[in-house]
C-alpha positions as CSV (number, residue, x, y, z in Angstrom):
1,X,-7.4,-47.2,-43.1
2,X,-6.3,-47.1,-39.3
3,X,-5.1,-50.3,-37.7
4,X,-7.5,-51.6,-35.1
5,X,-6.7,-52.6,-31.9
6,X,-7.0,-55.9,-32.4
7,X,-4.3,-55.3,-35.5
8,X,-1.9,-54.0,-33.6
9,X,-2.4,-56.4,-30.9
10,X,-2.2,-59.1,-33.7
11,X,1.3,-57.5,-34.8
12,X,3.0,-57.3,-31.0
13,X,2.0,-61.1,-31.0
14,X,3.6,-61.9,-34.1
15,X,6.2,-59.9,-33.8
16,X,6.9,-61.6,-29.9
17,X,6.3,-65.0,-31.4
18,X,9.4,-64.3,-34.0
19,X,11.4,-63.2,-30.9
20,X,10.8,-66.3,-28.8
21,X,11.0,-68.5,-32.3
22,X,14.9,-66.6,-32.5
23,X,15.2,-67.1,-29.2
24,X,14.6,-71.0,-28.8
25,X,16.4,-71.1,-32.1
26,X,19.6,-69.4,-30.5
27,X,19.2,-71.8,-27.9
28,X,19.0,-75.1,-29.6
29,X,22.1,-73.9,-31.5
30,X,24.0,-73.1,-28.2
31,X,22.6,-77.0,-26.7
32,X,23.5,-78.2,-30.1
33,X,27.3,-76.9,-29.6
34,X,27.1,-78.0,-25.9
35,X,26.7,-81.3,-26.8
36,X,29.1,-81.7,-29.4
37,X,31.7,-80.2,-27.3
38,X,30.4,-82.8,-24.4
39,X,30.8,-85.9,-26.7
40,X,33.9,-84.8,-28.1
41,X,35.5,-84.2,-24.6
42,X,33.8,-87.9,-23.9
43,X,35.7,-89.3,-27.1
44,X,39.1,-87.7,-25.6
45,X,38.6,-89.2,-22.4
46,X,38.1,-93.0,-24.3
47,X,41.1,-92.5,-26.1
48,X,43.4,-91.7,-23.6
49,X,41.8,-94.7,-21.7
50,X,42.4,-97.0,-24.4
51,X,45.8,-95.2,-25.1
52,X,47.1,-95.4,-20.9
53,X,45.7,-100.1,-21.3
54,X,47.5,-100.0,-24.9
55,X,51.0,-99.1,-23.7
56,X,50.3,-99.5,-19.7
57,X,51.0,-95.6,-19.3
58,X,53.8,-96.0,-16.8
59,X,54.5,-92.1,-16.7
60,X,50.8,-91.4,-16.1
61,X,50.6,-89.1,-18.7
62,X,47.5,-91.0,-20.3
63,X,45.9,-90.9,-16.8
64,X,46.4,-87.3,-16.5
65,X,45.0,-86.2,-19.9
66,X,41.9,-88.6,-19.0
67,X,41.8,-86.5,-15.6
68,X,41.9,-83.3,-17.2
69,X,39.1,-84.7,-20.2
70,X,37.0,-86.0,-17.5
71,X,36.8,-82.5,-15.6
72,X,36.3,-81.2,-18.4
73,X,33.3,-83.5,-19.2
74,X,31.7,-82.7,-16.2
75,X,31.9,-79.0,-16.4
76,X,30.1,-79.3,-19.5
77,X,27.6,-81.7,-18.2
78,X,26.6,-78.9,-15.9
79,X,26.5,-76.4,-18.9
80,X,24.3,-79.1,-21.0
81,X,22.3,-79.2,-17.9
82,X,21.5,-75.7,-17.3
83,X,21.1,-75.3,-21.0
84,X,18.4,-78.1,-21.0
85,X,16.6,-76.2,-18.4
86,X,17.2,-73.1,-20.5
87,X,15.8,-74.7,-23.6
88,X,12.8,-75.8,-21.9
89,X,11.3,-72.8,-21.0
90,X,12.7,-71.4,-24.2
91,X,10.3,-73.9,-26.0
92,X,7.4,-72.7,-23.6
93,X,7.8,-69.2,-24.1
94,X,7.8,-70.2,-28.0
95,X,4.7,-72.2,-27.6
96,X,2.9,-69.6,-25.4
97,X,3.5,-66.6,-28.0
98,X,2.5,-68.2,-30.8
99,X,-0.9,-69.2,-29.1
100,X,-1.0,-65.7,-28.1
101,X,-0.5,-65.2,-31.9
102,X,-3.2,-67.2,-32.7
103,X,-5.6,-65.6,-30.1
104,X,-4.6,-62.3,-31.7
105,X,-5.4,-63.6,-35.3
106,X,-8.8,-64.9,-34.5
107,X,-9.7,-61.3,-32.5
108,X,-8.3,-60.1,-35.5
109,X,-10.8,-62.3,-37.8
110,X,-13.5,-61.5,-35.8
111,X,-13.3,-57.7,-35.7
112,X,-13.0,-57.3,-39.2
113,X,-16.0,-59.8,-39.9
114,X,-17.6,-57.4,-37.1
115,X,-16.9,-54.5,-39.0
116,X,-18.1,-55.8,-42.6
117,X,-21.4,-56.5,-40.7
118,X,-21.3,-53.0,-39.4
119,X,-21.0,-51.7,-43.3
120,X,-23.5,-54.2,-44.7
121,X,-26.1,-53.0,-42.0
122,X,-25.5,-49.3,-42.9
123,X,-25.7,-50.4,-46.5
124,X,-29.4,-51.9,-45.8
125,X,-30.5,-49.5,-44.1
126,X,-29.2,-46.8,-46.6
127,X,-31.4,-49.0,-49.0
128,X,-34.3,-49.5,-46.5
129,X,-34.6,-45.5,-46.3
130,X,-34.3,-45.2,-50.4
131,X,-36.9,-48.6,-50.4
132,X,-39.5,-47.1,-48.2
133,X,-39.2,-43.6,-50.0
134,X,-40.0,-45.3,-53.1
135,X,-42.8,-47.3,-51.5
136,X,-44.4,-43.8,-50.5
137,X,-44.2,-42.8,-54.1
138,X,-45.9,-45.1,-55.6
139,X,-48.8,-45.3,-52.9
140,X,-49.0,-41.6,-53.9
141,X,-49.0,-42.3,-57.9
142,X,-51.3,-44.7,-57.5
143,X,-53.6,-42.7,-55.3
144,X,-53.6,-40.0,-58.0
145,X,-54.2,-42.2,-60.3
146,X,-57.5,-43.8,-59.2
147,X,-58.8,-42.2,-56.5
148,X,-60.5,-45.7,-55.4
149,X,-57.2,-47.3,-54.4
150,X,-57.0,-48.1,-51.2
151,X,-53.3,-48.0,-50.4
152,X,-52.4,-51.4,-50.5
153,X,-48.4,-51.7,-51.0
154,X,-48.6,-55.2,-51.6
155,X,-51.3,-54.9,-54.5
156,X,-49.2,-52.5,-55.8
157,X,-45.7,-54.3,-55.7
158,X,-45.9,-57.5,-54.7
159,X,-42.7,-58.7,-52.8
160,X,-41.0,-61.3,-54.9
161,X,-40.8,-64.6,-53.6
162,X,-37.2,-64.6,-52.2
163,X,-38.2,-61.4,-49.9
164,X,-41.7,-63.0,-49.3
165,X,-39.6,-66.4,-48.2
166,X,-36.8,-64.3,-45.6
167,X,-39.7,-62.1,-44.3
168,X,-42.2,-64.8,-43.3
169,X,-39.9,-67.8,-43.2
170,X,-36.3,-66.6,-42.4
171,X,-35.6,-68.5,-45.3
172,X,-32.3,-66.5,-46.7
173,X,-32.8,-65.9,-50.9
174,X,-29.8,-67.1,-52.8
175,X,-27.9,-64.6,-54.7
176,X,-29.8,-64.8,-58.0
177,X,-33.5,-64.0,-56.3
């Protein structure tokens, strides 16, 4: 069986939706770090505060190492920053492929529903040709049989009373009529 366009389609959209899923994945991971890093730095920064009012820091050294953890805090508040922005669109691009996926997967549904309907109607008419063949048979039996007959299929064979109901009705016959 070849794949249909609307299978292959289906496949490129999974297959994007698992690269933005890995994506936004690698980038919560990479936020994730970010922030430790950030609150660890933060933690530093405390404890060389506490440190420099514990023992009055008179060769700055506390004050220094606070310095330095502050910078340090800030630079990575820009990295958590631009990562959040990151991440954002990460999660958008996630979101947007996998309703692309789920597009895909309902065109998907749909053409193969479409092409099941496609076989069934070639399978009634293959039946409606062999149906109406038999129908001419047995007008013709039944004309060499008594010359007085006048034709009449439904005489002849009536239709059963699921047909009869779907015909005149459009009443569908369940599976055991």
């Amino acid at each position: 069986m070849q794949a249909t366009a609307s299978l292959q389609a289906l496949a490129i959209a999974r297959e994007a939706f698992a690269a933005a899923s890995q994506a936004a994945q690698d980038g919560h991971e990479t936020h994730t770090l970010l922030l430790t890093r950030l609150s660890a730095v933060q933690a530093k920064s405390e404890e060389f505060f506490r440190a420099g009012r514990a023992d009055g820091d008179a060769d700055g050294r506390h004050a220094m190492a606070m310095k330095i953890a502050d910078a340090d805090a800030a630079d990575l508040q820009v990295l958590v920053n631009e990562s959040a922005a990151k991440l954002a669109g990460l999660n958008a691009a996630q979101s947007s492929a996998k309703a692309r996926e789920i597009e895909a997967e309902q065109q998907a549904k749909r053409e193969e529903s479409q092409i099941a309907l496609s076989a069934l109607q070639a399978h009634a008419r293959k039946l409606e040709a062999e149906f109406l063949g038999c129908l001419t048979d047995i007008a013709r039996q039944a004309k060499q049989a008594d010359r007085r007959h006048n034709g009449s299929l439904f005489v002849l064979l009536p239709p059963s009373r699921g047909l009869k109901d779907y015909v005149m009705y459009n009443v569908a016959p369940t599976a055991a009529a």
